[in-house]
N, C-alpha and C positions, 0 to 999 in steps of 0.2 A: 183401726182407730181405737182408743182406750180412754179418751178423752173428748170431752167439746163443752162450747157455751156458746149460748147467744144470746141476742139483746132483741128484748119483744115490750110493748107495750110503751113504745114511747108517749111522751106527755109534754111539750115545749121544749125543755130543755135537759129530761130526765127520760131514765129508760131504768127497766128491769133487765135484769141475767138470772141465765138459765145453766145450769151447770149439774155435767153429768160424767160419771167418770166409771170406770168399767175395772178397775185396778189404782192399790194406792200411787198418789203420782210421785216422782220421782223429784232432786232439786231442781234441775231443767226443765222439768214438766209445769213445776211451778213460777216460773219465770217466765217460763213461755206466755203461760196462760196471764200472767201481768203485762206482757208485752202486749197480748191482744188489748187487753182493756184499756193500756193506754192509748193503743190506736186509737180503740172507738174515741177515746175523747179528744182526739187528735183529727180525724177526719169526722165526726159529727157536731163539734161542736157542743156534748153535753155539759153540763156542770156536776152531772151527780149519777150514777147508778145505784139501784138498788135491789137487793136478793133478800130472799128470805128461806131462813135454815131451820128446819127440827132442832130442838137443843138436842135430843136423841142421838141425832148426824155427828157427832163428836169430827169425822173424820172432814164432813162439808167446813165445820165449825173453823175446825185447824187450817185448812185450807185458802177460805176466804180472809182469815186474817192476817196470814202469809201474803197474800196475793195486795193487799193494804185496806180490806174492807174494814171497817168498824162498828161496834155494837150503835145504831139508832134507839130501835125501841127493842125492849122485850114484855114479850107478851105470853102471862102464866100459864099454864096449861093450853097455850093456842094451837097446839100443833095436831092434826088429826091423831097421834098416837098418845096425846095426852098431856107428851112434855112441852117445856117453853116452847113459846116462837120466835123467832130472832130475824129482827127487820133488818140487814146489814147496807152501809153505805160507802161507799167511795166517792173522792171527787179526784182532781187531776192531782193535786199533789199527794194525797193518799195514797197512791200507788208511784211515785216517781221514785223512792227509793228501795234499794231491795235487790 
C-alpha cells in the first residue's frame, strides 16, 4: 500500500479525511483517490468533507486540490510546525470533475 484515506469524525452530514501517502502519487493514483471520495458522498449521503493540511505539506496541499478540495479557512501560524493551517473542503460537485 503507498497510499490511503479515511473519513472519521462524522457530524450529521459532514465528515473529516484522513490522508496518508507513503510516495508521491502518480495521475491515477490521484483519480483514484477522487473516485473514493466521491463514493463516500455517494453512499453516505454527506454534503461536505473536510481535511486539514500544514501549509508546510506543499505536496498534501497539491494533492487535495487536484482531488477537488478547496481553501475554507486559513489559519496563520496554526499548524504544529509553525506554518499556516489549511481547513480544506469538498462537496459532491467539487470533486465531479477531473
Amino acid at each position: 500500500v503507498t497510499a490511503c484515506c479515511w473519513l472519521y469524525d462524522f457530524e450529521g452530514k459532514t465528515a473529516r479525511i484522513g490522508f496518508a501517502a507513503l510516495e508521491p502519487l502518480t495521475r491515477e493514483m490521484i483519480r483514484g483517490f477522487r473516485a473514493v471520495v466521491r463514493g463516500c458522498f455517494g453512499r453516505s449521503g454527506l454534503v461536505a468533507i473536510l481535511g486539514m493540511v500544514d501549509g508546510s505539506n506543499r505536496a498534501s496541499l497539491h494533492v487535495a486540490r487536484r482531488v477537488g478540495f478547496r481553501e475554507a479557512v486559513k489559519i496563520p501560524a496554526g499548524a504544529a510546525d509553525g506554518s499556516d493551517l489549511y481547513v480544506m473542503i469538498a462537496n459532491k460537485e467539487d470533486v465531479q470533475n477531473g
